[in-house]
C-alpha positions as CSV (number, residue, x, y, z in Angstrom):
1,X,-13.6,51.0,9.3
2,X,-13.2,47.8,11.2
3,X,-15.4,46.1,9.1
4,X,-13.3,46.5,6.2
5,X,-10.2,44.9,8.2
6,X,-11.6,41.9,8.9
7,X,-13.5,41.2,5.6
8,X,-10.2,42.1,4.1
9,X,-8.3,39.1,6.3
10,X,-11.0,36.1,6.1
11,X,-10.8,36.8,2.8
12,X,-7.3,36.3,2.2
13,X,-7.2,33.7,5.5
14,X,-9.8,31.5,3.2
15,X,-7.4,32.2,0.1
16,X,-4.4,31.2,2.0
17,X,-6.0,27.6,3.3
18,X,-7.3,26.6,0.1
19,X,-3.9,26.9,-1.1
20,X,-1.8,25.5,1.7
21,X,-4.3,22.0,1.5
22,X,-6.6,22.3,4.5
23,X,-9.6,22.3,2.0
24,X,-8.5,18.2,1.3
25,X,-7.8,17.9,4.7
26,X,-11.3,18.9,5.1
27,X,-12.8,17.2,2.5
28,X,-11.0,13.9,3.7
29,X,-12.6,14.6,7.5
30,X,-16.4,14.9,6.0
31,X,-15.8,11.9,4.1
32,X,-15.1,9.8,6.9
33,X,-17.6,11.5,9.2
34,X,-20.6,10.5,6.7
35,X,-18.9,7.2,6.7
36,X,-19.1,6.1,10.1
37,X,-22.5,7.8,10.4
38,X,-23.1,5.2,7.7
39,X,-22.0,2.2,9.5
40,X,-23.5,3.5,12.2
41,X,-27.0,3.6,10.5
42,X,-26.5,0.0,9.5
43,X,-25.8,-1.5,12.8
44,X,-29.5,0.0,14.0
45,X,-31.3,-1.5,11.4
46,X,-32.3,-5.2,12.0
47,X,-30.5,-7.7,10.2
48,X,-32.8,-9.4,7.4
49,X,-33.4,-13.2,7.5
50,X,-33.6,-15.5,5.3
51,X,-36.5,-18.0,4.2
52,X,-35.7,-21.0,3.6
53,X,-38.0,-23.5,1.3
């Protein structure tokens, strides 16, 4: 009996924030995230140098 309830409401909880935007808004905060992890992965690894001659 409860079960049903709350099935019923993520589902049209999900439905309602897919149409009010947050699934951009989320989209646009995993972007970034993997971005600066990015960045982040470049400042650990050493800098090449170059060899002259």
């Amino acid at each position: 009996m409860y079960g049903q309830v709350a099935g019923g409401s993520a589902t049209v909880g999900g439905g309602a924030l897919a149409l009010t935007g947050f699934n951009t808004v989320w989209t646009l905060v995993a972007g970034l995230t993997l971005l600066v992890a990015g960045l982040a992965v470049m400042r650990l690894v050493p800098k090449r140098r170059r060899v002259r001659g």
